[in-house]
ROMAR-6285 format. One record per residue: residue in three letters; y, z, x of N, C-alpha, C in turn. Coordinates in Angstrom, 3 decimals. Each point is the difference from the previous one (the first is absolute). Layout:
BEGIN
[ALA [Y Z X] [Y Z X] [Y Z X]];
...
***
This chain:
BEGIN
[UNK [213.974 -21.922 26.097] [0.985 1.089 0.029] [-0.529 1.135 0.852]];
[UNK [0.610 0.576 0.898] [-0.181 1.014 0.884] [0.074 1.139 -1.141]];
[UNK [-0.733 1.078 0.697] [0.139 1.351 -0.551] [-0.067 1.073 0.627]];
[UNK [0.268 1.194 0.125] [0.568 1.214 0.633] [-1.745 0.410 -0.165]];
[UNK [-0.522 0.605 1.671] [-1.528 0.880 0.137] [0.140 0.850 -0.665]];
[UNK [-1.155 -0.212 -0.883] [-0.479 1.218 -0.677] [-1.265 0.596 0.203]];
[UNK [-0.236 1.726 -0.335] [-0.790 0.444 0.387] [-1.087 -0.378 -0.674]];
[UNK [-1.283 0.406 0.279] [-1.133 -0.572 -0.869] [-0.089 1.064 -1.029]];
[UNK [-0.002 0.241 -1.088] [0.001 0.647 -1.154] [1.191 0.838 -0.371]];
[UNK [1.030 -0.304 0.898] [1.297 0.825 -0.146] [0.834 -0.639 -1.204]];
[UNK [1.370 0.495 -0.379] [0.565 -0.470 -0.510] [0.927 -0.970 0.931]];
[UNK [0.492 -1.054 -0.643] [0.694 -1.166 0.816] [1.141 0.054 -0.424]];
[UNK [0.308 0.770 -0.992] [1.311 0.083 -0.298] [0.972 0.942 0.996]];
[UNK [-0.873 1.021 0.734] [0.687 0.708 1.350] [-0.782 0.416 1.055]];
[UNK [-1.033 -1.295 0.378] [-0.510 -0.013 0.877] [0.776 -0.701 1.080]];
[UNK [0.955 -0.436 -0.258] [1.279 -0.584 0.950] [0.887 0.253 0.801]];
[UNK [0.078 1.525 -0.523] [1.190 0.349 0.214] [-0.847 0.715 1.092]];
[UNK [0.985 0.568 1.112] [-0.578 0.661 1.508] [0.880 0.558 0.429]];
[UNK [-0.156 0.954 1.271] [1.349 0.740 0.352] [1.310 -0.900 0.620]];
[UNK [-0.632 -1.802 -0.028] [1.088 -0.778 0.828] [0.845 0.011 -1.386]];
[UNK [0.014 0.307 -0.919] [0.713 -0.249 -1.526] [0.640 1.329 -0.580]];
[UNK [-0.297 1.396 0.547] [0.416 0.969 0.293] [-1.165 0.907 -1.055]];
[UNK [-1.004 -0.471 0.239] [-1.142 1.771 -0.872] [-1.053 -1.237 -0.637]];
[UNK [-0.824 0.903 -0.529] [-0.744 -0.887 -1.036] [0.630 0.866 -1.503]];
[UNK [-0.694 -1.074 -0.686] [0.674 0.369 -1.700] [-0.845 0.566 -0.590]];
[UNK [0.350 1.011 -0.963] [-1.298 0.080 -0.663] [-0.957 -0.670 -0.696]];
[UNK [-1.236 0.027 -0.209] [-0.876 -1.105 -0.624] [-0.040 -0.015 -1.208]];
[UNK [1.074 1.337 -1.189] [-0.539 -0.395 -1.188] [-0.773 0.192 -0.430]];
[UNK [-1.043 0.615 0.320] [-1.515 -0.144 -0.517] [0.118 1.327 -0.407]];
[UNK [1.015 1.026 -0.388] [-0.232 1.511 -0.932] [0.157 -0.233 -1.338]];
[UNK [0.319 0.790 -0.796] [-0.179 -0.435 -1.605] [0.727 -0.235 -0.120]];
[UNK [-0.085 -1.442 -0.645] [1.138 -0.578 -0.647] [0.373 0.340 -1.456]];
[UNK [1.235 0.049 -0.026] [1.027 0.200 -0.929] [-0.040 -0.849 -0.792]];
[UNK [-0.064 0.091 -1.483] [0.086 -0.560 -1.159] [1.080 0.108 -0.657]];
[UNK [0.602 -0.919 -0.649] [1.194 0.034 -0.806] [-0.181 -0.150 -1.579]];
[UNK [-0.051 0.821 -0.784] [0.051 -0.420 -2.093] [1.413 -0.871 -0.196]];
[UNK [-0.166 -0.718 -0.932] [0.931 -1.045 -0.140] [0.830 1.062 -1.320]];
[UNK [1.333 0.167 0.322] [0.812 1.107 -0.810] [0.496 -1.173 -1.345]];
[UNK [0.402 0.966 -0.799] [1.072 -1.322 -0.872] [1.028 -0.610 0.128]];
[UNK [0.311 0.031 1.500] [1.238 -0.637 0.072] [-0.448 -0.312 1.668]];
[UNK [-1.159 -0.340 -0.126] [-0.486 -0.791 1.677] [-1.414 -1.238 -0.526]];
[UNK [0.493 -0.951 0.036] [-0.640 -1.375 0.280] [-1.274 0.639 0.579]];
[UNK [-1.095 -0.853 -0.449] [-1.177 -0.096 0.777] [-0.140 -0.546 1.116]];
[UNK [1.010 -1.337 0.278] [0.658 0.019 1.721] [0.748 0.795 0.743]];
[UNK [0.746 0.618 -0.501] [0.437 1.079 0.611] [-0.392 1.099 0.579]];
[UNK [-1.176 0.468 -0.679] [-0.754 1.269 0.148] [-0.993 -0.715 0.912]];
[UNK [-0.388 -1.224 0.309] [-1.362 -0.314 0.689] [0.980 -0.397 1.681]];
[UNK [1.380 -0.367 -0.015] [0.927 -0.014 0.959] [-0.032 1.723 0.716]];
[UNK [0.616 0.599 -1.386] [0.078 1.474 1.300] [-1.356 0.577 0.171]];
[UNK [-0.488 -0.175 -0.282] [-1.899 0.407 0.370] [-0.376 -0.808 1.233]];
[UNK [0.377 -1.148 0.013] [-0.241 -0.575 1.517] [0.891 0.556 1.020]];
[UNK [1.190 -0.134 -0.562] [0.583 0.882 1.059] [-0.045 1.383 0.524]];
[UNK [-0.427 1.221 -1.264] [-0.560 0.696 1.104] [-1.711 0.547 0.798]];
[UNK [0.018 -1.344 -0.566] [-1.916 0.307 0.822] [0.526 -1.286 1.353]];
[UNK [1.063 -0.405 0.108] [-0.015 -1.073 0.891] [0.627 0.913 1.493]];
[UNK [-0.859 0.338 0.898] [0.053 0.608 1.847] [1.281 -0.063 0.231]];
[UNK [0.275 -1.491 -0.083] [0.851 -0.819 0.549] [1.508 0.847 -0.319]];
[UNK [0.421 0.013 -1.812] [0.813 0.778 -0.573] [-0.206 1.322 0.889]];
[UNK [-0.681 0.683 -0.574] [0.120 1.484 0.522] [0.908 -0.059 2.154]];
[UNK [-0.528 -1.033 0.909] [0.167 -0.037 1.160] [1.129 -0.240 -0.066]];
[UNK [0.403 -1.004 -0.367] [1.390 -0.593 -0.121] [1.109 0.960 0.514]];
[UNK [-0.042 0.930 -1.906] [0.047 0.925 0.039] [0.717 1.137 0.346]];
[UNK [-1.446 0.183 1.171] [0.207 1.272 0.920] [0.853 0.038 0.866]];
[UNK [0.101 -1.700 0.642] [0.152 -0.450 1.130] [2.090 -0.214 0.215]];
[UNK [0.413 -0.178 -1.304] [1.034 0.139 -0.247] [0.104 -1.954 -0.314]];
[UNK [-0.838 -0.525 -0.442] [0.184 -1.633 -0.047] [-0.027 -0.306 -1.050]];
[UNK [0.882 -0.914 -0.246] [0.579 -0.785 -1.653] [-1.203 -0.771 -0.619]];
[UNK [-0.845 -0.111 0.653] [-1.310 -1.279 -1.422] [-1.122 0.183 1.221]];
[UNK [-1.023 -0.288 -1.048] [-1.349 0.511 0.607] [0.024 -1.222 1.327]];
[UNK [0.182 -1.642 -0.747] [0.147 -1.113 0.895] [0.538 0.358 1.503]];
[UNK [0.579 1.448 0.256] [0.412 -0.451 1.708] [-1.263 0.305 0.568]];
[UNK [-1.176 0.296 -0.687] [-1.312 0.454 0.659] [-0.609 -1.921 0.280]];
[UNK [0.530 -0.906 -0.762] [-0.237 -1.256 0.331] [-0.118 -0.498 0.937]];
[UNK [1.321 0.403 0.110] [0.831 -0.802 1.318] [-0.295 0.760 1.329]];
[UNK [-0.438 1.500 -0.111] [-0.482 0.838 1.117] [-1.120 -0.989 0.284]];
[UNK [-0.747 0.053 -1.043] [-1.301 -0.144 0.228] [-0.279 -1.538 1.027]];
[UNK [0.855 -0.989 -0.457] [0.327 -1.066 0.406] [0.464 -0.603 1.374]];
[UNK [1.050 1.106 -0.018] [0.429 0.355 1.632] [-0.994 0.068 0.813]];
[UNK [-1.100 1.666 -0.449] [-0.976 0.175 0.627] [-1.493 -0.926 0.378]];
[UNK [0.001 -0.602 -0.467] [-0.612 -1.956 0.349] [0.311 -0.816 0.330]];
[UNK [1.217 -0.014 -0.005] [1.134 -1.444 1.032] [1.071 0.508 0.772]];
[UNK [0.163 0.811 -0.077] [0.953 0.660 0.819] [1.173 -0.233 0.215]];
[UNK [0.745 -0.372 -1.559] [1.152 -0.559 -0.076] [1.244 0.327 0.085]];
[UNK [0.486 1.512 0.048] [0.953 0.522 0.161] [0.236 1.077 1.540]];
[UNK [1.050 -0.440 0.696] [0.216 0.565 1.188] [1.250 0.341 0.031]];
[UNK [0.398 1.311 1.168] [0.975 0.285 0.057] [0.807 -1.254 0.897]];
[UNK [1.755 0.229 -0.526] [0.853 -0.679 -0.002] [-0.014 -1.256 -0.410]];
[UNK [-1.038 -0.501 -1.326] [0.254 -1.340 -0.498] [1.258 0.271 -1.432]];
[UNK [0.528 -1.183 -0.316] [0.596 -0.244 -1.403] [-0.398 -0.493 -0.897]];
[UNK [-0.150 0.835 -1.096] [-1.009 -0.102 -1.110] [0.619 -0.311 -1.241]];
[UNK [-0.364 -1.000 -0.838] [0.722 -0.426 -1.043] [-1.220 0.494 -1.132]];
[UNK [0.406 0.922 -0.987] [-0.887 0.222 -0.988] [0.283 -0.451 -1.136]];
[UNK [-0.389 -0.776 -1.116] [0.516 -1.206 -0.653] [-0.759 0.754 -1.742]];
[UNK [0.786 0.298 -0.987] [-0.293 0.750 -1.097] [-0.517 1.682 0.450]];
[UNK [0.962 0.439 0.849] [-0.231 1.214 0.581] [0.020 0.975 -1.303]];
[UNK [0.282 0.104 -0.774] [-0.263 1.093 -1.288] [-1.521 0.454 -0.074]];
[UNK [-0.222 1.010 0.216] [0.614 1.590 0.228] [0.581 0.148 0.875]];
[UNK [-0.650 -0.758 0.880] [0.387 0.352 2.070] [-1.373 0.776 0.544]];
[UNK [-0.899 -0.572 -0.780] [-1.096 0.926 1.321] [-0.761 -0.919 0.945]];
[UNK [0.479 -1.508 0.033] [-0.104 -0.589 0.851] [0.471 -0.014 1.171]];
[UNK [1.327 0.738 -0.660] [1.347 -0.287 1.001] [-0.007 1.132 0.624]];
[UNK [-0.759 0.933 -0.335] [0.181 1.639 0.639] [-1.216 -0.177 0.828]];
[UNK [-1.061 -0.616 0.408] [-1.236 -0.670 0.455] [0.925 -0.099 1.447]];
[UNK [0.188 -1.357 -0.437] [1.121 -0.876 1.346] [0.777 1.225 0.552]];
[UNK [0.573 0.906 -0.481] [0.999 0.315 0.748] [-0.621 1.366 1.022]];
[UNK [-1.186 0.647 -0.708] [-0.993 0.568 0.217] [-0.732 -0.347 1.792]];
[UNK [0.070 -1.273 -0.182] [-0.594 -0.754 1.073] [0.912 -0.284 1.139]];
[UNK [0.933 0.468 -0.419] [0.644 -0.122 0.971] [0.900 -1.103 0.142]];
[UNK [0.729 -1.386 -1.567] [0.494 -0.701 0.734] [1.571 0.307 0.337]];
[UNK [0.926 -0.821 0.674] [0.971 0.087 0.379] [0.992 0.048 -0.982]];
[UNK [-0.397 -1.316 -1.075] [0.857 -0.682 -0.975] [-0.836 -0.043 -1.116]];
[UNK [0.232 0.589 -1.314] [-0.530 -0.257 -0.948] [0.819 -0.192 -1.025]];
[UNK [-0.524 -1.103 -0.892] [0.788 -0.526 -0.897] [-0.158 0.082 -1.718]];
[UNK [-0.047 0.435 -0.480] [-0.890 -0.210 -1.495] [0.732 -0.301 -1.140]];
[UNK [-0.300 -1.417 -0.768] [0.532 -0.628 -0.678] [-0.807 0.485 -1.642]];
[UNK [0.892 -0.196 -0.892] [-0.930 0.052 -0.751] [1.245 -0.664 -1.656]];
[UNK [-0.322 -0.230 -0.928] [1.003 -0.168 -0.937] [0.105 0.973 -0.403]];
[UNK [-0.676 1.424 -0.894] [0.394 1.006 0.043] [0.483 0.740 0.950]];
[UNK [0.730 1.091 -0.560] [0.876 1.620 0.814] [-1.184 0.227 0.353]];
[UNK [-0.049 0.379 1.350] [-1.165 1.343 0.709] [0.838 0.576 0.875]];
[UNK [-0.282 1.232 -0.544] [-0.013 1.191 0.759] [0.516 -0.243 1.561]];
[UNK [0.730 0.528 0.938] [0.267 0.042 1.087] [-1.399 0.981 0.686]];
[UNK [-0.891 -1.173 1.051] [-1.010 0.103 0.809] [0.741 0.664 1.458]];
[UNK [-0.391 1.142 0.843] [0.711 0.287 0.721] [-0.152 -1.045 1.508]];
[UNK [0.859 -0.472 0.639] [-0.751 -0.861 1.169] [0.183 -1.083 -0.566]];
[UNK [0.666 -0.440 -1.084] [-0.282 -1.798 -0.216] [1.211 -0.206 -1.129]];
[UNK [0.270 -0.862 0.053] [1.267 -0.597 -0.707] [-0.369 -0.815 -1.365]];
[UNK [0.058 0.720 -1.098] [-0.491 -0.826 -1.474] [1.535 -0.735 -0.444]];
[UNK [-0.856 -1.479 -0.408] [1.200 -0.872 -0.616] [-0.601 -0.480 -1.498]];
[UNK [0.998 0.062 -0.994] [-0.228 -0.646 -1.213] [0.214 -1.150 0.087]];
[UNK [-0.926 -0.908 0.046] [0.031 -1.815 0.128] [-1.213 -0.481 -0.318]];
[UNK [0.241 -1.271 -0.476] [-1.072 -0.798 -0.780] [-0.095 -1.083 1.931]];
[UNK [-1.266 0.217 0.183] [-0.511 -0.883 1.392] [0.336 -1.425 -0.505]];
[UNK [-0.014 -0.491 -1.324] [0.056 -1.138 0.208] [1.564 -0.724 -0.262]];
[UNK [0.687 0.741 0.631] [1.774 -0.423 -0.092] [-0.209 -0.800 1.478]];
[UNK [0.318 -0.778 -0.676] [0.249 -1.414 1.664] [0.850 1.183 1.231]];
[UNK [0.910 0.706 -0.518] [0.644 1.032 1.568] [-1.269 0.741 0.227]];
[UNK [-0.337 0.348 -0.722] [-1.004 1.405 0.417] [-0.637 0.179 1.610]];
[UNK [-0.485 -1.743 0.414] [-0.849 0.273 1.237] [1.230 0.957 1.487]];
[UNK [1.452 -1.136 -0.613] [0.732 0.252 1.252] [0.473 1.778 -0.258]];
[UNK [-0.126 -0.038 -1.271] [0.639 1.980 0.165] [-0.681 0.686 0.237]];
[UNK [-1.805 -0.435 -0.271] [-0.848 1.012 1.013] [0.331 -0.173 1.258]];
[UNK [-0.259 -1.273 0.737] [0.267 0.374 1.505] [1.195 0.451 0.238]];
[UNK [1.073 0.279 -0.682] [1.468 0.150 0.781] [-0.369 1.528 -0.355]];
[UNK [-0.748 0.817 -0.840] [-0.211 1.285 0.032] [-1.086 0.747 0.988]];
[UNK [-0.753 -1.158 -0.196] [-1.248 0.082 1.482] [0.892 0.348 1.326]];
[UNK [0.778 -1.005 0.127] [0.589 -0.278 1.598] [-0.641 -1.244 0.393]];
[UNK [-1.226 -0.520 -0.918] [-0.892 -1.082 0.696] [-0.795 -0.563 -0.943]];
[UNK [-1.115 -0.787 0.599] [-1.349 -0.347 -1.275] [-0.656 1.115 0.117]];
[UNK [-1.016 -0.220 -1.180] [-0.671 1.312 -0.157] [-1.519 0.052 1.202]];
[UNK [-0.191 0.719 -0.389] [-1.498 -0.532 1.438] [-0.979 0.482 -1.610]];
[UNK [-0.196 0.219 -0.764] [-0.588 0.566 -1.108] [0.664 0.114 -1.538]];
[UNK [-1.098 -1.580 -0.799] [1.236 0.646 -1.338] [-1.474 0.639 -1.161]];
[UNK [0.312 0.877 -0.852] [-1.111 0.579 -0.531] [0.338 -0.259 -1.476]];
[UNK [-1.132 -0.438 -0.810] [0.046 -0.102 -1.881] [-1.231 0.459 -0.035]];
[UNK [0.696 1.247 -1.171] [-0.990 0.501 -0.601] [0.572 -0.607 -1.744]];
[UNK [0.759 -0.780 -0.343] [0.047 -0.600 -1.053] [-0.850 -0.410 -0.803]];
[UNK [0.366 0.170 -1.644] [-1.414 -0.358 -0.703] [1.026 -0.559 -1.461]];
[UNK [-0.007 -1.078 -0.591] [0.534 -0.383 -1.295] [-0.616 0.651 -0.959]];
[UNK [1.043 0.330 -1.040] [-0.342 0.943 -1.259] [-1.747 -1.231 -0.462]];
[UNK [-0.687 0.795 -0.040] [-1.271 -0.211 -0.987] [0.063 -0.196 -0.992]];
[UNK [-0.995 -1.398 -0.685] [0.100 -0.306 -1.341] [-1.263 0.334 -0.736]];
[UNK [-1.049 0.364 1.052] [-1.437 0.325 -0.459] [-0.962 -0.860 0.070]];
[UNK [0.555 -1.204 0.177] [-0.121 -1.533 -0.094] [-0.609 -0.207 1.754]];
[UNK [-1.374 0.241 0.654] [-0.359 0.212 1.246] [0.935 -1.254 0.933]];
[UNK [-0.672 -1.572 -0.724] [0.840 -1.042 0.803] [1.174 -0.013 0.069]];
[UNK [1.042 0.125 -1.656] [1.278 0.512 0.505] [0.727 0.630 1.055]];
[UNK [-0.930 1.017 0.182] [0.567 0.634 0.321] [0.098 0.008 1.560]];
[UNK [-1.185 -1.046 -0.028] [0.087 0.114 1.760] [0.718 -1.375 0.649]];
[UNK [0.570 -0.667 -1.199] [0.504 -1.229 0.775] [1.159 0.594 0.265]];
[UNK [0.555 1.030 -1.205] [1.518 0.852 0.181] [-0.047 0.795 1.581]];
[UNK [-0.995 1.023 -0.097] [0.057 0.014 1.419] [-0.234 -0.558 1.085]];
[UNK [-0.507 -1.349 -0.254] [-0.119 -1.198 1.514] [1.272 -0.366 -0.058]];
[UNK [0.936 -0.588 -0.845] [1.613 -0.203 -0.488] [0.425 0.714 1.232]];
[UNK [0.004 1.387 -0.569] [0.770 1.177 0.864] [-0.577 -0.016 1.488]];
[UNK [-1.194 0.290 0.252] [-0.518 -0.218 1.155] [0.772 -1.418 0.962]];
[UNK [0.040 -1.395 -0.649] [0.473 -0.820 0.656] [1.625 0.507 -0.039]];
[UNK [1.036 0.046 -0.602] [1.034 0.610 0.600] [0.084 0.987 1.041]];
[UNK [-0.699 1.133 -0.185] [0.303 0.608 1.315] [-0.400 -0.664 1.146]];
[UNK [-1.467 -0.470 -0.103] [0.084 -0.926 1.457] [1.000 -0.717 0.508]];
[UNK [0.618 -1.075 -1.186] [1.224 -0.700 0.007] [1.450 0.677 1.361]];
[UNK [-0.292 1.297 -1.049] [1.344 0.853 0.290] [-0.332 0.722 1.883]];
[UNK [-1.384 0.113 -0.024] [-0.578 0.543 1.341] [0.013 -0.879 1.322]];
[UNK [-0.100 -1.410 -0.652] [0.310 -0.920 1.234] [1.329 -0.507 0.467]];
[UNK [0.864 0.682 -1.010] [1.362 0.326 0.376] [0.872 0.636 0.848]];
[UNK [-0.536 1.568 0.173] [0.441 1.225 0.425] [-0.848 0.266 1.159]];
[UNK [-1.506 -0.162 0.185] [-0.784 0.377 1.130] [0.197 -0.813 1.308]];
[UNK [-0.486 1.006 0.757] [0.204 -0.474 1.387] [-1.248 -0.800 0.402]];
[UNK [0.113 -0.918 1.345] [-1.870 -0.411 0.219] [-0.362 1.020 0.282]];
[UNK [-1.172 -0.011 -0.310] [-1.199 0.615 0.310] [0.136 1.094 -1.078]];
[UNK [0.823 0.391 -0.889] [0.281 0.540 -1.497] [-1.962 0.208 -0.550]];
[UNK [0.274 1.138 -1.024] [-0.928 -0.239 -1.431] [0.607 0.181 -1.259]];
[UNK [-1.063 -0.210 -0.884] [0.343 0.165 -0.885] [-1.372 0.178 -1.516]];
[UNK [0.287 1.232 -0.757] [-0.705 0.238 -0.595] [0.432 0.442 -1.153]];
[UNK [-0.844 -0.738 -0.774] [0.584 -0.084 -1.627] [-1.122 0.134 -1.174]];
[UNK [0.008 0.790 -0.340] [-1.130 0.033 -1.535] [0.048 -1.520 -0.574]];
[UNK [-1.825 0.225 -0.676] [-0.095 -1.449 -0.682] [-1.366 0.322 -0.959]];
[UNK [0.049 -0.165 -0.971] [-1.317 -0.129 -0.996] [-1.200 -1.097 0.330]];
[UNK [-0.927 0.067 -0.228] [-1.022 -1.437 0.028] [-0.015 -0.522 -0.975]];
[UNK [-0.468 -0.858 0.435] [0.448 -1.195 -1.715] [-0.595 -1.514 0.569]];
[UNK [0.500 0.119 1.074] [-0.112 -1.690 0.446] [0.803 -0.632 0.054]];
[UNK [1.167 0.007 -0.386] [1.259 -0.908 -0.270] [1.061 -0.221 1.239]];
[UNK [-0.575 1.026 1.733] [0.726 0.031 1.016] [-0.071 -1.173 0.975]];
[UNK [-0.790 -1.292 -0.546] [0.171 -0.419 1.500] [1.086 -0.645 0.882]];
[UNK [1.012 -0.431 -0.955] [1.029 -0.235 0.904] [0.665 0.931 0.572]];
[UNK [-0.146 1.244 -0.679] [0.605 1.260 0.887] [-0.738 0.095 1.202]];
[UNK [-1.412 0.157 0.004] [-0.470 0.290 1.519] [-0.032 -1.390 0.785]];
[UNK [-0.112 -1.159 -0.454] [0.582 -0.626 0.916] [1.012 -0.261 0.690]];
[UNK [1.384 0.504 -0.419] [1.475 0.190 0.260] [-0.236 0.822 0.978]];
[UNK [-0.805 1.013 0.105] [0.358 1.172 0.801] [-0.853 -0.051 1.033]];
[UNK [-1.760 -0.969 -0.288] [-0.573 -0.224 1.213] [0.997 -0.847 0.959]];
[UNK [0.634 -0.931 -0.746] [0.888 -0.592 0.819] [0.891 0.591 0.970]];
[UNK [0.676 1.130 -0.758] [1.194 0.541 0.328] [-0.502 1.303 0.849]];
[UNK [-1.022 0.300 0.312] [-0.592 1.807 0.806] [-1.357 -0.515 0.428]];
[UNK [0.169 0.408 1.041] [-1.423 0.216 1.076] [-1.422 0.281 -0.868]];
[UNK [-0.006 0.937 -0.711] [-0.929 0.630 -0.852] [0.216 0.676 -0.902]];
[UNK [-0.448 -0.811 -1.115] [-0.223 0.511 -0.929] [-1.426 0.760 -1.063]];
[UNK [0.125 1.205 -0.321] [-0.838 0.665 -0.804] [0.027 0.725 -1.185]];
[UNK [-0.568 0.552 -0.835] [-0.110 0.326 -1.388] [-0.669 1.404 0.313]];
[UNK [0.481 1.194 -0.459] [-0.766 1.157 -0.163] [0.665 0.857 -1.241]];
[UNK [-1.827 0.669 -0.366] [0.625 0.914 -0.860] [-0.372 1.346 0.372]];
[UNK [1.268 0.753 0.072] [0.290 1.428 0.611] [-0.665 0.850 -0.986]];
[UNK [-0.935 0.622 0.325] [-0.846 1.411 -0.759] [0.769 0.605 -1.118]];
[UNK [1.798 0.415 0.133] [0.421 0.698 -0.885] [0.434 -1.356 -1.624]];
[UNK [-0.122 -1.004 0.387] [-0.369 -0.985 -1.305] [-0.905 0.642 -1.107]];
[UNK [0.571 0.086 -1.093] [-0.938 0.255 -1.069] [-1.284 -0.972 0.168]];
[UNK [-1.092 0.649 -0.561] [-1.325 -1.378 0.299] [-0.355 -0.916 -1.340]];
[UNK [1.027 0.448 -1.184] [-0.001 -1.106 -0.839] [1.023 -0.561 -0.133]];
[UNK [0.637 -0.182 1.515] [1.142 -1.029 -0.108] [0.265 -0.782 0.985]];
[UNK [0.068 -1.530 -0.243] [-0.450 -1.033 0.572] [1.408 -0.509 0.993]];
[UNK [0.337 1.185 0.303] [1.206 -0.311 1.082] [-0.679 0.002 1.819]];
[UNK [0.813 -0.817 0.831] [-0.548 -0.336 1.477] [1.904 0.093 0.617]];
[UNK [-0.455 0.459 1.103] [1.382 -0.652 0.250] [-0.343 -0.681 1.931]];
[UNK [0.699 -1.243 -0.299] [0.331 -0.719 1.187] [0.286 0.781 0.697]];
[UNK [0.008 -0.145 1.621] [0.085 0.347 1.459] [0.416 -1.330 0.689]];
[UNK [1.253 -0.126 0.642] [-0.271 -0.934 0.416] [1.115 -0.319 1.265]];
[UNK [-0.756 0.104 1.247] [0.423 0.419 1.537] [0.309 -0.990 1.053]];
[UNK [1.071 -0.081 0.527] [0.383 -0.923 0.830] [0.600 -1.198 -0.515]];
[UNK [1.363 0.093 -0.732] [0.646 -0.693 -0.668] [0.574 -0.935 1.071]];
[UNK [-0.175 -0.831 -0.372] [0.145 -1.888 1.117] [1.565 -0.439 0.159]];
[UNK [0.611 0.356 -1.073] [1.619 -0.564 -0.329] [0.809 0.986 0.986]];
[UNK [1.540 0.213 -0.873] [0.552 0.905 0.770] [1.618 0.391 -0.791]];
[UNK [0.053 1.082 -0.792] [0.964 0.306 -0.707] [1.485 -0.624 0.800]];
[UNK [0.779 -0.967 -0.871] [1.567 -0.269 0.130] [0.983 1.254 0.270]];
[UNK [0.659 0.037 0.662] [0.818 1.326 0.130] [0.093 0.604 1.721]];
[UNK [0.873 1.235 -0.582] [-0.531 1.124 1.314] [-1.033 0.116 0.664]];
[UNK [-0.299 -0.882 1.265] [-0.798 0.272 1.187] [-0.998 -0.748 -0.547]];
[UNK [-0.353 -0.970 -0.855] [-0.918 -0.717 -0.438] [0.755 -1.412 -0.329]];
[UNK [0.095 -0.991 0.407] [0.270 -1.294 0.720] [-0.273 -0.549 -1.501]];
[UNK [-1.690 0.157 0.079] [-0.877 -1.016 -1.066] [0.235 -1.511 -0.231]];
***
């Protein structure tokens, strides 16, 4: 598994981030904030908002005017593969909050799309649809909203948690293999596509589908990842096929 340079004794949790990602973050390292567990707050609860506000990431977010700490992910991600350019069409796939989708549009693309089964919020610059990706229409109503295939589809998707580590990661290899499914649908050649995934072990027919299906494929985990959580997400560049539809033959 690839990983984002880190400094030698720095923190790695925002040693990533650079002015190509727009600032560095803060490191966190002032006094952290403690939370007492009240009588009517769970001992998970109180150890939840205590991470959140000693967590950089939160506070940046934030400032910055962005919906979930995660678009520092996908910055960060960008800023190592260099995946988002102006005038591509971007399909963002469980877009709830939208700070993926405010990322993409950030970057400049042309067309942005963000699916999600919940209501979100109207992202300015991008067109949110309430739809479940896995409705057999779904691929053709993204491209007929695109104008085309996508050149980029993005999952930051994650299945509700059972606590259960293997469970839980075959649920998200499940999900992971649909969106690919749904990605070799809509993208254009030479397309990517990047999708969260837990370790576990249980992926190899997924990365073989996709070594098949993209030039290169890789695994990184982006600095703003919590570091006790065993999430990676795929990269994966120069898609071989060629979305059905508008201006894509396939």
């Amino acid at each position: 598994m690839s990983a984002f340079p880190r400094t030698p004794g720095g923190n790695s949790r925002s040693d990533a981030m650079s002015s190509k990602s727009g600032g560095n973050i803060p490191t966190g390292r002032g006094q952290a904030v403690r939370v007492k567990t009240a009588k009517k707050r769970s001992v998970s609860s109180a150890r939840w908002l205590e991470r959140q506000l000693n967590d950089p990431y939160v506070a940046e977010a934030k400032k910055r005017g962005l919906r979930s700490r995660a678009a520092f992910k996908l910055l960060q991600l960008d800023e190592k593969f260099h995946l988002l350019k102006k005038g591509q069409r971007v399909v963002d796939l469980g877009a709830a909050p939208g700070g993926w989708t405010q990322v993409a549009v950030q970057k400049g693309a042309t067309k942005v799309i963000g699916i999600d089964l919940l209501e979100v919020e109207p992202v300015p610059g991008a067109t949110i649809i309430q739809l479940d990706f896995l409705d057999p229409s779904a691929p053709d109503k993204l491209k007929d909203l695109l104008g085309g295939p996508a050149d980029i589809v993005l999952s930051d998707m994650a299945a509700n948690t059972t606590g259960h580590a293997q469970t839980d990661h075959l649920r998200i290899v499940g999900l992971a293999e649909a969106a690919y499914l749904f990605a070799s649908e809509v993208l254009s050649p030479g397309g990517a596509f990047v999708c969260k995934l837990f370790q576990g072990g249980a992926q190899k027919e997924l990365n073989d589908g996709l070594k098949r299906d993209f030039a290169v494929v890789r695994n990184a985990k982006p600095a703003a990842s919590r570091q006790d959580s065993s999430e990676t997400y795929i990269v994966a560049t120069g898609f071989r096929g060629g979305a059905k539809g508008q201006d894509g033959e396939g």
